[in-house]
N, C-alpha and C positions, 0 to 999 in steps of 0.2 A: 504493500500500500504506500509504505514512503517513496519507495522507486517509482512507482505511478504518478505521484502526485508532485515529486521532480521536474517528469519529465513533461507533466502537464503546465508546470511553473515555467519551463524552457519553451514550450511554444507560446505561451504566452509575451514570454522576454522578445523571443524573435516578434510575435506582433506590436509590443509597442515599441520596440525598438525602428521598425520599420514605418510607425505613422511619422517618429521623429525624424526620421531616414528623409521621409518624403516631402517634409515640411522644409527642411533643409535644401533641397532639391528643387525648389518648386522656387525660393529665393533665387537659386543662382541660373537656372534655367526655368523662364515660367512655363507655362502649359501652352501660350499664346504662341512661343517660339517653336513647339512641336507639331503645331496645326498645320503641317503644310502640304500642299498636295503631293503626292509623288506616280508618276507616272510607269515606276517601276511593278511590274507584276510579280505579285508573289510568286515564287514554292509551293507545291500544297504536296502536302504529306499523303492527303486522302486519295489526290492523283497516282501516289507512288504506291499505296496499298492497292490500287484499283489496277494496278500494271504488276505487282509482284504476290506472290501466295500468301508472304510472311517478312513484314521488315525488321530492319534492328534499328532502334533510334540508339546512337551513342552519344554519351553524354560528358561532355567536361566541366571538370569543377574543382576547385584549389584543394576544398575541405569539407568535411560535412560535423556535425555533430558528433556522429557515430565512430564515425573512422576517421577522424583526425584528420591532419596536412598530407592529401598523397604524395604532391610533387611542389620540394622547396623551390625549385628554377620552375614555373608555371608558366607554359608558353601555350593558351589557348587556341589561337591559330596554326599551330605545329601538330597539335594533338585532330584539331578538324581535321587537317588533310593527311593525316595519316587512318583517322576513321573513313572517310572518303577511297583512300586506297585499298581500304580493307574490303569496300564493299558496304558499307554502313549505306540507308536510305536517309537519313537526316540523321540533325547535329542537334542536341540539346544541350543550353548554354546557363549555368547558372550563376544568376547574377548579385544573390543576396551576398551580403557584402560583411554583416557582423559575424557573422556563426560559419556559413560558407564561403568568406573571405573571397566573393566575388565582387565585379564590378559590372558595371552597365556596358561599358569600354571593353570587356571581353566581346559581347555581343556584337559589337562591331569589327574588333578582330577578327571573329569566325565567318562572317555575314562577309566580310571583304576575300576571306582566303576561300572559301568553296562556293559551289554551284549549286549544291541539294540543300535539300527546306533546312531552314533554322528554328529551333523553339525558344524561345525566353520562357524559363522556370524560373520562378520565384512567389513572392507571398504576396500575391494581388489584392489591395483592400482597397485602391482608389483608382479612380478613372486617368489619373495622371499618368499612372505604371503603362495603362495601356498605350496614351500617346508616347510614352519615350520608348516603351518597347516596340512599336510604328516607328519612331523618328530614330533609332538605331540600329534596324533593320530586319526585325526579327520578321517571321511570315510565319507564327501558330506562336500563342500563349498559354500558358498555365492556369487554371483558376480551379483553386482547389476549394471542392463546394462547403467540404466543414468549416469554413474559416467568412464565410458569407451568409449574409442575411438572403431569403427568395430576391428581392428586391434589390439588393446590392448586384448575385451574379445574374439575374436579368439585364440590369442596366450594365454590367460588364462584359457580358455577352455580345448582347446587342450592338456593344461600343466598337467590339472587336470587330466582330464582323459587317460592321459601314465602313472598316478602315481595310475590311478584306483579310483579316487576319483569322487564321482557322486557331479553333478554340479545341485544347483539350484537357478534358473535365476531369480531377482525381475525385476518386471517391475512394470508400474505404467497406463498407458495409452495406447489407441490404435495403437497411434503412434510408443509406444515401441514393442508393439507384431506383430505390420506389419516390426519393422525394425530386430526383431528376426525371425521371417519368411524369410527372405530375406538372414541374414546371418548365423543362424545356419548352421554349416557341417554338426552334424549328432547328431540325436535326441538320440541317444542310452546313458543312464548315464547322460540323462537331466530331470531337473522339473524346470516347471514355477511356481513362488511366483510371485500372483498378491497381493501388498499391499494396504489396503484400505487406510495406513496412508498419506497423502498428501507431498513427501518430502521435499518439502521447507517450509508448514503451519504447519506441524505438524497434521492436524486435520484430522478428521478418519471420511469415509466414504464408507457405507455398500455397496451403491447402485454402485458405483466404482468394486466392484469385480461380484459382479451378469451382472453389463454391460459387463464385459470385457471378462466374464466368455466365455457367445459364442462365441467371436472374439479368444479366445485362444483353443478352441473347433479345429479350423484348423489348429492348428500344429500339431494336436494329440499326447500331450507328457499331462504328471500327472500335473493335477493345483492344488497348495497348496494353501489359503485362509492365510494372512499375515493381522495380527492387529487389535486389537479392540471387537476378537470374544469372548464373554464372557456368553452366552445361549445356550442352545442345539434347542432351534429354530430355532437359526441362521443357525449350524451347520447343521440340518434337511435339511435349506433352500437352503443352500450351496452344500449339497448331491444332491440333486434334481437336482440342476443349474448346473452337473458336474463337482462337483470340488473332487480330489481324498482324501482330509485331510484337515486340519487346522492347523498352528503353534500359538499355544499361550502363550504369557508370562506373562504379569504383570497382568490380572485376578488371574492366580493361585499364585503369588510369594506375591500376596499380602493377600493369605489366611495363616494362623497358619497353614494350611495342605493341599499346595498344589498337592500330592498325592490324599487326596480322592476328591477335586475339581474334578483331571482327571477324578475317577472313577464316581465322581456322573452327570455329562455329559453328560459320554457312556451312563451313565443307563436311563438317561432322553433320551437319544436319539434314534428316533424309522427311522429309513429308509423310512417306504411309501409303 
C-alpha cells in the first residue's frame, strides 16, 4: 500500500510539475506564435498499419522513472535513424523533461533526421502541448485518457485533429475502453495504446493487454501494445490477439544498437 501510494504521489509530481512546465513555456513562447499554418502533410501511422500486418513504433527517451538514465551521451536523432534502419514504422519521441529528462527540441531533432511518422509522448493536460507538439513537428500525439477530464480529451482530440495530427489514446483498463467507447466523436485519426505498464505501480503486465485486447476489439480502431515488449513471441502473440503494432523503448535504447534490435524482431517474427 505505501509502494502504491508512492507511486500515485509520482504521477501526481509529474502532473503539476508539468502545468508549471507549461506556464513557463507559454511566457517564452506564447500559443499565438505556434498558430501557424503549415503546408506540410503529415505521416500517418494508420496509413502504415493499413500497408503493413504488424508495426513496431520505436521509441527514444533519455530516462524514465522506472529504469533510470539509458544513455548519458543522448543523441535523439542518431537513435531515429538507426530505428529507421532497422525497419521500425514510426518514431516515438519523448519529451517530458523533469522525470524523462526530455525536451521539446528532441522532437525536432527526430522530425528533421527521418521520413516515417513521428509521435510526441508526453502528459497532455493543455491545448498548448498540442500546438507546440504541431509547431515542432510531430504528426500523432499522446493523450492518455486517465489523466483527463471527458471534456478536457474531447477538446484535445478535436484540437489534434483540425491541426491533422493522428491521436493515440492510452488506456489502461476496461473501464477506460468502455468510457472511450462512450465518448469518442469519431474514430477516424484515432489509435488505442493499451499499456501493460500499471500507472500508479509502475509494474508491467503482459496479461493486461491480451485481456483488454478483445474488449478494445469493439471500437474497431488500430491497438498498439505499450510497454515491456521485449520478444518476438510476445509480438507473434500480440498479432494473433489483434493488436495492429507495438511501441517499444527501453529494450532497444538499452542495446549499443538499437537499430538492429528493431531488425532482429521483425526477422524472429513469423505471423501464423
Amino acid at each position: 500500500m505505501i509502494l502504491k501510494n508512492r507511486r500515485k504521489m509520482l504521477l501526481n509530481r509529474i502532473l503539476e510539475n508539468k502545468k508549471i512546465s507549461i506556464n513557463k513555456k507559454k511566457q517564452i513562447l506564447p500559443v499565438s506564435c505556434l498558430k501557424i499554418p503549415s503546408a506540410e502533410k503529415p505521416n500517418s501511422i494508420i496509413k502504415k498499419i493499413s500497408h503493413q500486418k504488424f508495426i513496431i513504433i520505436a521509441e527514444t527517451k533519455k530516462a524514465s522513472p522506472s529504469g533510470g538514465v539509458f544513455r548519458k551521451k543522448y543523441n535523439p536523432a542518431r537513435i531515429a535513424t538507426s530505428y529507421v534502419s532497422g525497419g521500425a514504422s514510426a518514431v516515438s519521441v519523448l519529451t517530458e523533461e523533469a522525470f524523462f529528462l526530455g525536451s521539446i527540441e528532441d522532437l525536432r531533432k527526430v522530425k528533421n533526421a527521418v521520413d516515417i511518422p513521428v509521435l510526441n509522448k508526453d502528459f497532455i493536460i493543455d491545448e498548448y502541448q498540442i500546438y507546440l507538439a504541431k509547431y515542432f513537428g510531430a504528426d500523432c500525439v499522446l493523450l492518455i485518457l486517465r489523466i483527463l477530464s471527458d471534456s478536457q480529451f474531447l477538446h484535445m482530440f478535436e484540437l489534434a485533429r483540425s491541426l491533422n495530427l493522428e491521436v493515440l489514446i492510452e488506456v489502461h483498463n476496461k473501464k477506460e475502453i468502455q468510457r472511450l467507447s462512450n465518448i469518442l466523436p469519431d474514430s477516424r485519426g484515432a489509435l488505442i495504446g493499451i499499456n501493460s505498464r500499471d500507472i500508479d505501480t509502475l509494474s508491467i503486465s503482459h496479461e493486461t493487454i491480451f485481456n483488454l485486447l478483445s474488449s478494445a476489439k469493439n471500437i474497431k480502431i488500430p491497438v498498439i501494445a505499450e510497454s515491456g515488449v521485449k520478444d518476438a513471441n510476445i509480438l507473434r502473440q500480440l498479432y494473433q490477439s489483434g493488436a495492429s503494432g507495438a511501441l517499444i523503448g527501453e529494450y532497444f535504447l538499452r542495446s549499443k544498437s538499437p537499430g538492429e534490435l528493431v531488425k532482429k524482431l521483425l526477422k524472429e517474427m513469423n505471423y501464423g
